[in-house]
C-alpha positions in Angstrom: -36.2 -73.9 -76.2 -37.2 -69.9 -75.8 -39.5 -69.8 -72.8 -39.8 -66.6 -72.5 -43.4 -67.0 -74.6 -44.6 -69.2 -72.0 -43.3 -67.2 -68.8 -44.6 -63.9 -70.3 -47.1 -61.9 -68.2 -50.0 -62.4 -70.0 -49.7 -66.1 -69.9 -48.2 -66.6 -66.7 -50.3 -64.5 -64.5 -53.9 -65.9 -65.7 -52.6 -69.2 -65.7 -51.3 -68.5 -61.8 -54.6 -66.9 -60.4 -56.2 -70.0 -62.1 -53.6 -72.2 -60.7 -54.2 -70.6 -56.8 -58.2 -70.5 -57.3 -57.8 -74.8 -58.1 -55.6 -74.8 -54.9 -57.5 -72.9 -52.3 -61.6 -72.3 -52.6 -61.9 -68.7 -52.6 -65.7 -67.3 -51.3 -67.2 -65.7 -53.7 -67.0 -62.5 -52.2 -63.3 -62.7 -52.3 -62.9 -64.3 -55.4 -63.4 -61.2 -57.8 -60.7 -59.5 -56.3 -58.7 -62.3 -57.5 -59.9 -61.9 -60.9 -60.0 -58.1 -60.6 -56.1 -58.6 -59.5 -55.2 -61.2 -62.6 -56.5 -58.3 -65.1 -54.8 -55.5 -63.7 -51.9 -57.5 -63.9 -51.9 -58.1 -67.4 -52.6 -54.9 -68.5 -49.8 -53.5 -66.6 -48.0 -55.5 -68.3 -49.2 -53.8 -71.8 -47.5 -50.7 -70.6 -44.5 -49.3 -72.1 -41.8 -48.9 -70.0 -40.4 -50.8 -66.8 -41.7 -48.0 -64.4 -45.1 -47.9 -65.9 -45.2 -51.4 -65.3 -43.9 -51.6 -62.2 -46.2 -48.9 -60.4 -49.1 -49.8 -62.0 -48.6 -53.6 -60.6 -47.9 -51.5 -57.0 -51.2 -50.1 -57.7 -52.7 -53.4 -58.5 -51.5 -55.0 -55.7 -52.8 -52.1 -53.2 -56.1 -52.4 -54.9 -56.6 -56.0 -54.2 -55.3 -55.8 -50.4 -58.0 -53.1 -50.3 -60.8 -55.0 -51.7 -60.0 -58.6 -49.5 -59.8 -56.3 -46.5 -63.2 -55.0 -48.0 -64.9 -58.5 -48.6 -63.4 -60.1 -45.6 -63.4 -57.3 -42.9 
């Protein structure tokens, strides 16, 4: 069985940040930098090379840190 369909980044993340917003009751405040995060995720993902990728899902995780501290500060 390949899973690497079902483990790829544009099903897994979505189906994660679902799977943590089921678990834990964000506030609303807080919760669209959640989304925000899940869909800068997967289009990182889109991009071409490993580096892309991987700086652009640096950046994605900076920008979410920056918007809790934002909605929560």
């Amino acid at each position: 069985m390949d899973l690497s369909r079902v483990a790829s980044p544009r099903t897994l993340v979505p189906a994660l940040a679902l799977a943590a917003g089921l678990v834990t009751a964000v506030p609303a405040h807080g919760a669209t930098c959640i989304q925000t995060y899940a869909q800068c995720l997967v289009a990182a993902s889109d991009l071409p090379t490993w580096w892309e990728r991987s700086s652009a899902g640096i950046d994605c995780y900076l920008d979410t840190i920056a918007c809790l501290k934002r909605a929560y500060g």
